[in-house]
C-alpha positions in Angstrom: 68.3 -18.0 21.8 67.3 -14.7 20.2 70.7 -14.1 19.7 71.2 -17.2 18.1 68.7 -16.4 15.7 70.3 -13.4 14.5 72.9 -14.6 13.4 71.6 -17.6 11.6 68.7 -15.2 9.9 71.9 -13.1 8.2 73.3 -16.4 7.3 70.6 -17.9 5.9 70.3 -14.9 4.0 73.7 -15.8 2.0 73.7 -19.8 2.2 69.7 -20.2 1.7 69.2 -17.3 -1.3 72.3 -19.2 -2.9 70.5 -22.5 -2.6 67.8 -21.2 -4.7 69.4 -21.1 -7.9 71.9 -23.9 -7.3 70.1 -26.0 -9.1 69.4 -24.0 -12.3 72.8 -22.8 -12.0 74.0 -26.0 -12.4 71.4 -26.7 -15.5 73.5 -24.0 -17.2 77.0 -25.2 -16.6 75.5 -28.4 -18.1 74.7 -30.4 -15.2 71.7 -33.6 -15.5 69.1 -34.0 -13.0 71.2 -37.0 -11.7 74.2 -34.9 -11.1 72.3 -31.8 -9.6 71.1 -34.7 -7.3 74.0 -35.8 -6.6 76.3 -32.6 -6.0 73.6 -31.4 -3.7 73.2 -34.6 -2.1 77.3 -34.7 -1.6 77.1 -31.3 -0.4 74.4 -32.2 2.3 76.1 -35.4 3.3 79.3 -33.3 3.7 77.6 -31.0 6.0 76.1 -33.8 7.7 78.9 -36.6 8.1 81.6 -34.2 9.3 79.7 -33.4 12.1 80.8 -37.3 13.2 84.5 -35.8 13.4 83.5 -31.7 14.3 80.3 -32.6 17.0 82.7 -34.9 19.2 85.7 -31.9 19.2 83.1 -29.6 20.1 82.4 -32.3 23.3 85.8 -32.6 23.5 88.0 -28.9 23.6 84.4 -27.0 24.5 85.4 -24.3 22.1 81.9 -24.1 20.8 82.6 -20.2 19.9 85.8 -20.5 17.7 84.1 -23.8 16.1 81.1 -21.6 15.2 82.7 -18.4 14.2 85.0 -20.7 11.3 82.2 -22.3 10.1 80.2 -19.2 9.2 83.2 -17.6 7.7 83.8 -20.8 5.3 80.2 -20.3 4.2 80.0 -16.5 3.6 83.0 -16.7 1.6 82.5 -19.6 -0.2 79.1 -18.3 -1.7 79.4 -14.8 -3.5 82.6 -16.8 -5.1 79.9 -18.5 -7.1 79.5 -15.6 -8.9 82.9 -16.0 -10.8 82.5 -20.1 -11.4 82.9 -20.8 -14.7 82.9 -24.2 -15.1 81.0 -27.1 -13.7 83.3 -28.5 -11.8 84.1 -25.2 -9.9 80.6 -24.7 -9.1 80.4 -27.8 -7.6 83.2 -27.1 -5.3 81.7 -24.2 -3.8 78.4 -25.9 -3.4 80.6 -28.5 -1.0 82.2 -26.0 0.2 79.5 -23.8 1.8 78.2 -27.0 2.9 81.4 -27.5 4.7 81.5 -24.9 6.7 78.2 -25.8 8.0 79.6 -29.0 9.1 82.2 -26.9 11.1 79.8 -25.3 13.1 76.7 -26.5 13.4 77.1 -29.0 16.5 78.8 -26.3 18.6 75.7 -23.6 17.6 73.2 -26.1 18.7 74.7 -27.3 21.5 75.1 -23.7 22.9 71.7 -23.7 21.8 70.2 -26.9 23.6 71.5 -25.4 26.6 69.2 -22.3 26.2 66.6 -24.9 25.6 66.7 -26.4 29.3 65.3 -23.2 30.3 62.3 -22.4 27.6 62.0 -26.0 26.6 63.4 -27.3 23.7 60.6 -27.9 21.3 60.7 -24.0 21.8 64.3 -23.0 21.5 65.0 -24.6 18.3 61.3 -23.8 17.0 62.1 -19.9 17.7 65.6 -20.5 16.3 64.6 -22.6 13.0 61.9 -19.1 12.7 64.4 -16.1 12.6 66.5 -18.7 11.0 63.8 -19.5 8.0 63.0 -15.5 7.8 66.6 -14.7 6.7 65.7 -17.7 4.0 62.7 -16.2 3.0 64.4 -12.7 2.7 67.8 -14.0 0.5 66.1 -15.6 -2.5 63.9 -12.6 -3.0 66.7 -10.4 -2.9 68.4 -13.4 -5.5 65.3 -13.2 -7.5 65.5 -9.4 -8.1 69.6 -9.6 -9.3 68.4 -12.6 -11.1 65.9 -11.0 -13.0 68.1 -7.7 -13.9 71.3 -9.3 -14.7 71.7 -13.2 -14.4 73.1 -15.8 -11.6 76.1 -14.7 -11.0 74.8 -10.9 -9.7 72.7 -12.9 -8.0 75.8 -14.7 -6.1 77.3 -11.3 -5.8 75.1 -9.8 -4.2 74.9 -12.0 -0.9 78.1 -10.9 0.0 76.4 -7.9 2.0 74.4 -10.0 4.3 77.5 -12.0 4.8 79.5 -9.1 6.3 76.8 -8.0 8.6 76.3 -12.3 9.6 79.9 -12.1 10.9 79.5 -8.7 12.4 76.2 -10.3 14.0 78.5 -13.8 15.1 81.2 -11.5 17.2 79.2 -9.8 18.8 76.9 -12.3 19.8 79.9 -14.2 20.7 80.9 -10.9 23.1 78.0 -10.3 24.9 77.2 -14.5 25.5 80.8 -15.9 26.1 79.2 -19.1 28.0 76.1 -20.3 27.1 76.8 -23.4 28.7 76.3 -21.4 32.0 72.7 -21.4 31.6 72.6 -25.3 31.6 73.1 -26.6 35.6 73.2 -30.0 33.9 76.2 -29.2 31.7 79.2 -29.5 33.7 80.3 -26.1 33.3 77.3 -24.5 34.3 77.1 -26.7 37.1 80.5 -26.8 38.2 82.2 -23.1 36.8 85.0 -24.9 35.0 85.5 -27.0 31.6 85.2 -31.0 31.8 86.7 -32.4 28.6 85.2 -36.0 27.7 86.7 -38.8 28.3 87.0 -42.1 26.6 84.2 -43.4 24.3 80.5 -41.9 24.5 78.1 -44.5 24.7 74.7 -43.4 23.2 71.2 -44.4 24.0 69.6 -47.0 22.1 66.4 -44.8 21.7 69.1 -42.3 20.1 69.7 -44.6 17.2 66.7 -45.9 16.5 65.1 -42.5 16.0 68.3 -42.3 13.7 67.2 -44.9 12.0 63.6 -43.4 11.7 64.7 -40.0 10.4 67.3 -41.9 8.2 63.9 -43.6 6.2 62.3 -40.1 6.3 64.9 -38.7 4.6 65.8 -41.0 2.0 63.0 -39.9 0.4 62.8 -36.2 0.4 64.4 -34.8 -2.5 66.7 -31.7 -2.1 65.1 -28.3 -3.8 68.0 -28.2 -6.5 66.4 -31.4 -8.3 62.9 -29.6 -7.7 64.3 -25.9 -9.1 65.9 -28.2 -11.9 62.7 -29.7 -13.0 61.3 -25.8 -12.5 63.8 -25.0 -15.0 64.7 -27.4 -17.5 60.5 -28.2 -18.0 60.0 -24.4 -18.5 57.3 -24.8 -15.8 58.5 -21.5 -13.9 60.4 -18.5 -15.6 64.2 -18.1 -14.2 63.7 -15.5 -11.7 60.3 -17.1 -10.6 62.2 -19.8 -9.2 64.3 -18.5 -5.9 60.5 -16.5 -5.2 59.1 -20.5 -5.3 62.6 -21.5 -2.6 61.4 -18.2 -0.5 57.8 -19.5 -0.4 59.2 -22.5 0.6 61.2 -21.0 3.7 58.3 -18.8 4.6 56.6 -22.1 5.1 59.2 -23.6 7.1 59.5 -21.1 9.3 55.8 -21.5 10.3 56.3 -25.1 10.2 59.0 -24.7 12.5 56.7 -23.0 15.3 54.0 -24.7 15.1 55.8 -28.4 15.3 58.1 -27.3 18.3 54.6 -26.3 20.2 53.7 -29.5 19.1 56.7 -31.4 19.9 56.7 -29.6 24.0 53.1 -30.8 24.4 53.3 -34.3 22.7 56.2 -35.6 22.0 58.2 -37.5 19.7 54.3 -38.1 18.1 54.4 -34.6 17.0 56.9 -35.2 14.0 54.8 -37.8 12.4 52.9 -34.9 10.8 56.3 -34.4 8.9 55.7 -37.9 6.9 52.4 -37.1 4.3 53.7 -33.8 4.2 57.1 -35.6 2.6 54.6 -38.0 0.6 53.0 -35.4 -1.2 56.0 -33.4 -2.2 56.4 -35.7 -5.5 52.6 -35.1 -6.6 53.2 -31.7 -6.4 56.5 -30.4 -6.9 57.2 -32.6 -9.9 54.2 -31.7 -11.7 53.8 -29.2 -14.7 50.8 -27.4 -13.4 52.0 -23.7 -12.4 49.6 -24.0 -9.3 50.4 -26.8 -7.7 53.9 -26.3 -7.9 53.4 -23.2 -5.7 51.6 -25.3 -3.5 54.2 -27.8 -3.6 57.1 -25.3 -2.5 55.2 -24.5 0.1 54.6 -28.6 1.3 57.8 -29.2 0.7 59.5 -26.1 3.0 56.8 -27.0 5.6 58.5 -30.5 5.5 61.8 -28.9 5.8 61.4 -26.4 9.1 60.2 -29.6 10.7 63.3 -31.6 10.0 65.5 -28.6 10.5 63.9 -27.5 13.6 61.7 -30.4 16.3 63.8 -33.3 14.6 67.0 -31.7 15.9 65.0 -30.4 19.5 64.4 -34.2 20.0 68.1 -35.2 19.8 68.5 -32.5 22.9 65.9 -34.3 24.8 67.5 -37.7 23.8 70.8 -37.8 25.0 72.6 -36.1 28.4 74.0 -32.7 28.0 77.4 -33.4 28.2 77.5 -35.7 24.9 75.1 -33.7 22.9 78.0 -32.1 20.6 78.7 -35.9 19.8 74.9 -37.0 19.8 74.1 -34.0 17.1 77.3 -35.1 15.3 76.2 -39.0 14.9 72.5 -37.9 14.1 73.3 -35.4 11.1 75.6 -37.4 9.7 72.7 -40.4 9.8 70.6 -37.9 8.1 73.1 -36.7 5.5 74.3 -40.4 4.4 70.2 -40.8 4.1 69.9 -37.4 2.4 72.7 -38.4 -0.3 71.6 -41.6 -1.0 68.4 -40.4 -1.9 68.6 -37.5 -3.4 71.0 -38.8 -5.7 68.1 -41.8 -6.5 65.4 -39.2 -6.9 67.6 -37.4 -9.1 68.3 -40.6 -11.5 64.8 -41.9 -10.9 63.5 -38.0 -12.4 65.5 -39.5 -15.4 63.5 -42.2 -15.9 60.0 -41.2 -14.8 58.0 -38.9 -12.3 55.9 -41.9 -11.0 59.2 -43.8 -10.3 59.8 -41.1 -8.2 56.3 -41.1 -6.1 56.7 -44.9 -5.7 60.1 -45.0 -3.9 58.8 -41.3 -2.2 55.7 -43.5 -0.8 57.6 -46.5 0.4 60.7 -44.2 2.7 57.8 -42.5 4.3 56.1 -45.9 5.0 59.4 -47.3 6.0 59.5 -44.4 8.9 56.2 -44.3 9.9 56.6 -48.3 11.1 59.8 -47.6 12.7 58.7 -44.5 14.7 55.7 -46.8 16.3 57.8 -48.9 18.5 59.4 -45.4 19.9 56.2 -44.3 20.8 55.3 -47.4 22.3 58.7 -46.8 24.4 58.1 -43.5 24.9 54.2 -44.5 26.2 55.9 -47.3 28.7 58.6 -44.9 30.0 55.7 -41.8 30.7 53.6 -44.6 32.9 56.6 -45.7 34.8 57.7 -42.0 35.8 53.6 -41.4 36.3 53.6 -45.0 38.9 
């Protein structure tokens, strides 16, 4: 788990510092709000969908290690490239890109990871994960900020290709020392058996599995990616240039906490521990959107809170959701239901910025609304099923 956690702090370091400045980036290359919404949102649901085709070959060959390795390698290449895009169209392919290789790896990390989980508790595992994980994001758009500030974007690309040698110095030798994490799982079939058990045939998932889907699907249609927020930052003058990735490392400061505090919360109660996620995504409109200098610090903070809970608990519940053996495919279904949801709105917050600010707090409002009334039959399920194991 600790391990884990390494390795994903270095990364985030590179991937999360880049994210930063995507969006103001873009603003240069002469990108609209509805665009930056868009390329993000593409590069989101790219690292989300493939995980349909990437999370069932992870079930499938078990080679969770080689999947993982190739993924973080696509990323920490693709990003300190950005520093020699010169048009608009090239930056765009590099933001897909490094969203890409997270598609490549992220099933086979977490499901190594859920296994960890059956021994700490889930809520736990990916709460202590998300953590480290959000420190190396705090860390990376500070260190962005600083090249920023001396000599422009592209040293601040540059730059993250340090962290990105030690993240794949971190990722073999993690993958040395921990060859099976499976091992520490007795319900996985390797760690219960001593020997690999490829799936067979089609994996039928709980219907509890897809209609939490559906609930994080609502919750995410209307939570706008930070690019659109760092492009309002920056084409409304409301922060200077190199303000703006400090504003992204508030934000992952906050998740990180976030993170913690909602896996506790998860352990002790539940899938009714993520509904604090919802006002948290309601308010981010009120406050990230506005001119006021304050309350757009406050807002990066809201909005990164919002973010280590989806990041972290939302993905621990999945674990808890589905049997051990099918998570690869479970994790693969889920985030690719979450990036479709993440495109589509992004991209309509994006072209709704375009229009007006309160356009974009109505539809906020009503996707948060939308998931709060379909997480309440799940917890009515969820109710039934504790009294049935407590008779």
């Amino acid at each position: 788990m600790l391990a884990f956690g390494l390795v994903s702090m270095l990364a985030d370091v590179v991937y999360e510092g880049a994210r930063s400045i995507t969006g103001p980036f873009l603003a240069t290359l002469g990108a609209s709000g509805a665009l930056v919404g868009f390329v993000t949102g593409f590069g989101e649901a790219v690292s989300l969908v493939l995980r349909l085709g990437t999370g069932p070959l992870a079930d499938r060959t078990r080679r969770y290690w080689p999947l993982t390795i190739a993924g973080y390698l696509v990323t920490i290449v693709a990003v300190p490239l950005m520093a020699l895009a010169q048009t608009l169209w090239q930056a765009s392919l590099l933001v897909v890109a490094e969203r890409f290789g997270k598609a490549v790896r992220t099933p086979a990390r977490d499901t190594m990871l859920s296994h960890a989980g059956t021994v700490v508790g889930q809520g736990k595992a990916f709460a202590v994960h998300e953590a480290l994980d959000q420190s190396g994001a705090f860390v990376g758009p500070l260190l962005v900020a600083l090249m920023v500030a001396v000599s422009g974007f592209q040293a601040g690309f540059a730059i993250l290709a340090i962290p990105g040698v030690l993240a794949v110095i971190a990722v073999l030798w993690v993958r040395r020392a921990v060859p099976s994490p499976e091992r520490y799982d007795r319900d996985h079939p390797q760690g219960a058996a001593g020997g690999p058990k490829p799936t067979e045939g089609a994996v039928r998932l709980p219907r509890t599995f897809w209609w939490y889907s559906t609930f994080t699907a609502a919750s995410m249609l209307g939570f706008a990616t930070f690019a659109v927020i760092s492009y309002h930052l920056e084409v409304r003058s409301v922060l200077p240039g190199p303000l703006i990735p400090v504003a992204y490392a508030v934000a992952m400061g906050a998740a990180a906490l976030a993170a913690l505090g909602s896996g506790a919360l998860y352990d002790r109660l539940g899938l009714g521990g993520l509904l604090i996620a919802l006002p948290l995504a309601a308010a981010v409109p009120f406050l990230s959107f506005s001119t006021e200098v304050a309350l757009v610090w406050v807002g990066a903070a809201v909005w990164g809170a919002a973010m280590g809970m989806h990041e972290s608990t939302l993905r621990a519940a999945v674990a808890d959701l589905v049997p051990s053996a099918h998570r690869g495919t479970a994790y693969g279904t889920f985030t690719a239901i979450y990036g479709l949801a993440w495109l589509a709105g992004s991209t309509i917050i994006g072209a709704l910025y375009e229009v007006s600010i309160p356009a974009v707090v109505v539809f906020t409002l009503a996707t948060q609304a939308l998931a709060l009334a379909l997480m309440i039959p799940l917890l009515r399920e969820g109710r039934r099923g504790h009294s049935r194991s407590a008779g």
